[in-house]
C-alpha positions in Angstrom: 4.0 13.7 -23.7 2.3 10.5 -22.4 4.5 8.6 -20.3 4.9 4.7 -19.8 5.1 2.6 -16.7 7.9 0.3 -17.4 10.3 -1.8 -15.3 13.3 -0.3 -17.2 12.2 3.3 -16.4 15.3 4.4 -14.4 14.4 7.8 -13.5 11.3 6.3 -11.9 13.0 3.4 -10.8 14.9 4.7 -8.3 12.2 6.9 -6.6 10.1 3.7 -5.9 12.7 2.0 -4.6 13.5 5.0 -2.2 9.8 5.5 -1.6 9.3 1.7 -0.7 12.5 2.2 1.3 10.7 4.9 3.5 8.1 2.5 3.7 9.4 -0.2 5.1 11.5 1.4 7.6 8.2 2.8 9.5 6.2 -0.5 8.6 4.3 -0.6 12.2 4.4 -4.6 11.9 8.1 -4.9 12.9 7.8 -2.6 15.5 7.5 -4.2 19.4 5.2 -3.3 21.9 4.6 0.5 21.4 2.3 3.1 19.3 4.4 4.9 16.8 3.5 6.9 13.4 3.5 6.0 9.9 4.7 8.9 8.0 4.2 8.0 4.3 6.3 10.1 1.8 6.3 10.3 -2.1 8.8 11.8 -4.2 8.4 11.2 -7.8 10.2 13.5 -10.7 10.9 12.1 -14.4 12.1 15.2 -16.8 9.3 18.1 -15.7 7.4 16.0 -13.9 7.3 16.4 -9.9 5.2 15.8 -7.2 5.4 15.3 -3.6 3.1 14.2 -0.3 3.4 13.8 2.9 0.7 12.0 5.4 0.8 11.2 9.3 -1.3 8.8 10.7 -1.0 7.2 13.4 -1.2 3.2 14.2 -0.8 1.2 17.2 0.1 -2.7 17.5 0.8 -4.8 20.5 2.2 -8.2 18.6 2.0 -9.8 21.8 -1.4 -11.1 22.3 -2.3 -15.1 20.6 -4.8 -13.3 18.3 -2.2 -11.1 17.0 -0.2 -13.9 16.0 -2.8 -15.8 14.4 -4.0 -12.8 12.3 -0.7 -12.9 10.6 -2.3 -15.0 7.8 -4.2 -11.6 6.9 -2.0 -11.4 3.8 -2.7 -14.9 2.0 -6.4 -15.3 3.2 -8.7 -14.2 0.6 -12.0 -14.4 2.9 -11.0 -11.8 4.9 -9.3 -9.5 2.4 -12.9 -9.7 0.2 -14.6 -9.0 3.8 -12.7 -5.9 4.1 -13.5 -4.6 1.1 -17.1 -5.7 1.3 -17.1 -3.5 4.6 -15.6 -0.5 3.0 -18.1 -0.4 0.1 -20.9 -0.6 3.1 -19.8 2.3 4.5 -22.8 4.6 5.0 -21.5 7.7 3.8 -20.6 6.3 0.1 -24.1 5.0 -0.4 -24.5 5.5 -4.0 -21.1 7.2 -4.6 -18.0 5.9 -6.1 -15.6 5.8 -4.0 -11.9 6.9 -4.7 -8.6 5.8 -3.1 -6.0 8.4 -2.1 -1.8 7.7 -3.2 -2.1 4.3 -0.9 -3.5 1.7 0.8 -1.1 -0.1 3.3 -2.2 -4.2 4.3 -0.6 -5.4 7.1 0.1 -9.4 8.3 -1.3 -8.8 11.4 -5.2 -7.7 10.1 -5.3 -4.3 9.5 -5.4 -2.0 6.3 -4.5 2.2 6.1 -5.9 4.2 3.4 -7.4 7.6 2.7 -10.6 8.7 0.4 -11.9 11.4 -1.2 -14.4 13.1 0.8 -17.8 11.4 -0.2 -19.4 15.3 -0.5 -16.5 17.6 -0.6 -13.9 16.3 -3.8 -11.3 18.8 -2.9 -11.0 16.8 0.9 -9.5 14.0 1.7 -10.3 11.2 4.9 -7.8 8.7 6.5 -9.2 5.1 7.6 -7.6 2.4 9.3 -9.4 -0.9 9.2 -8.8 -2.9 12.9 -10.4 -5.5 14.5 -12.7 -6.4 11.4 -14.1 -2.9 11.4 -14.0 0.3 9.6 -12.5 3.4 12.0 -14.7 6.9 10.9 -12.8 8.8 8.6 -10.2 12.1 10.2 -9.2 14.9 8.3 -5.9 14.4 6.1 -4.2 17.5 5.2 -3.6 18.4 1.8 -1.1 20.9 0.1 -2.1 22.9 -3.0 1.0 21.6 -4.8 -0.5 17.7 -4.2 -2.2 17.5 -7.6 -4.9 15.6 -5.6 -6.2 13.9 -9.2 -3.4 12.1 -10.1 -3.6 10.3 -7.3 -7.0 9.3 -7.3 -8.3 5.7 -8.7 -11.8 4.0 -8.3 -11.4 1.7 -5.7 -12.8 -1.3 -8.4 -9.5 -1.2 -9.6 -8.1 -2.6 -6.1 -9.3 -5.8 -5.9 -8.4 -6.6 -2.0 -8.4 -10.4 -2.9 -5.3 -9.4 -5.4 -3.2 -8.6 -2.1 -3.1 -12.6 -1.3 -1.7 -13.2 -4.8 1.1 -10.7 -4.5 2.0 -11.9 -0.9 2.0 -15.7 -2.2 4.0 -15.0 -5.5 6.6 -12.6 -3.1 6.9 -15.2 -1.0 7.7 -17.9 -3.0 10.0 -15.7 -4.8 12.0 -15.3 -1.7 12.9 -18.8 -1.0 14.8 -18.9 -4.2 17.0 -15.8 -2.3 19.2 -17.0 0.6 18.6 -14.7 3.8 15.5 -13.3 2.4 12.3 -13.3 4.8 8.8 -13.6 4.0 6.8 -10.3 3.7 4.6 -8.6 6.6 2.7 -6.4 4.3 1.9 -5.2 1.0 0.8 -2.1 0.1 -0.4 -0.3 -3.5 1.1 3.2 -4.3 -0.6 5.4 -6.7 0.4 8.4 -9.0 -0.5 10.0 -12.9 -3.4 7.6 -12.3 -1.8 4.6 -12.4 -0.8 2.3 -9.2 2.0 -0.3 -8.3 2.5 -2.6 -5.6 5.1 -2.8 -3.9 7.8 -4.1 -2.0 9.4 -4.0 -4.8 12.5 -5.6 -3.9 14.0 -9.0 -2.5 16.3 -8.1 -0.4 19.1 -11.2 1.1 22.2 -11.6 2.4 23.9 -12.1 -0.8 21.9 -11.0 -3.7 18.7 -8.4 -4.0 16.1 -8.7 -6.6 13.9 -6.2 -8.5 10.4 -7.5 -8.5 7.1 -6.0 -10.4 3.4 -7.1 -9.8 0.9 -6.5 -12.7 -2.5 -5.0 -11.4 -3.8 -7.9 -10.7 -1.3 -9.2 -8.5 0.1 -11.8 -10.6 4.6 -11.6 -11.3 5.4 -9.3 -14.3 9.1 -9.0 -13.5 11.8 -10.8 -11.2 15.3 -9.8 -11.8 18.7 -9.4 -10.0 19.8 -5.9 -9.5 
């Protein structure tokens, strides 16, 4: 049975929500002066369909320093979002090879982007990256479970357009001003499964009233509605 990826789908629904739940509570942005670990976990199950990852990497940020503070604007500034993609498709060992995202890549205010990649020789291995200080880290081994079902998770990275992450961030954050107590976003990230990707937060939450809110692929609104 082919499935469809529709707002309305509650059995989904409420996995992304818990899953972007997860998320934000180990977001490495709002933590304060110390190195601390991103453990990324998806659990998705609609009727006989089930499957589930876990990743640790492992990310450190000092928000104190001027330049810190200035890279902020990472999410709305299309130059360098392009520039970071650019740098990824450089990267030596994908010369000639398509290259594949892993489940998710994570785009944080302050300049830095967490992904992982099939292996560009091995297609059974996956690689973590973490892109810092305008450069591309090498890749280190992520470990993978048999029970991972590595290909539905996999999409061609010229279906990420990095440029699409300024679009989401701007039409989130204008989103949130009509939502008293909301706050402004301090990253974005894409999560991917059955070969098909979402990006998320996927929820306005303020001190009154939280909202449900969908991105098509290329970043502009497909849904905003009041839960």
């Amino acid at each position: 049975m082919e499935e469809t990826f529709r707002p309305d789908d509650a059995a989904v629904s409420k996995q992304v929500q818990k899953q972007a739940a997860a998320d934000s509570l180990n977001n490495p942005v709002v933590q304060q002066q110390q190195s601390i670990s991103i453990k990324i976990e998806t659990h998705i199950s609609k009727e006989t369909h089930t499957s589930t990852s876990t990743t640790t990497s492992t990310y450190h940020h000092s928000p104190g320093h001027p330049a810190d503070r200035e890279s902020r604007k990472f999410l709305t500034d299309t130059t360098r979002l392009k520039k970071a993609e650019k740098a990824l498709r450089a990267l030596p060992q994908y010369a000639g090879k398509e290259i594949f995202i892993y489940r998710s890549v994570h785009f944080y205010g302050d300049g830095n982007i967490m992904l992982m990649l099939r292996h560009p020789e091995n297609p059974k291995y996956i690689d973590n990256y973490i892109y810092k200080d305008g450069k591309w880290s090498a890749p280190t081994p992520a470990q993978i479970s048999i029970n991972d079902e590595t290909e539905s998770k996999l999409i061609p990275l010229d279906r990420i357009h990095f440029a699409n992450v300024a679009r989401v961030a701007r039409v989130y954050n204008e989103k949130a001003t009509e939502v008293e107590g909301a706050k402004p976003l301090s990253s974005v990230y894409v999560s991917i499964w059955d070969r098909r990707m979402r990006w998320f937060p996927g929820t306005i939450n303020g001190t009154r009233e939280r909202y449900d809110i969908q991105f098509n692929e290329d970043g502009s609104l497909k849904s905003f509605r009041q839960e």
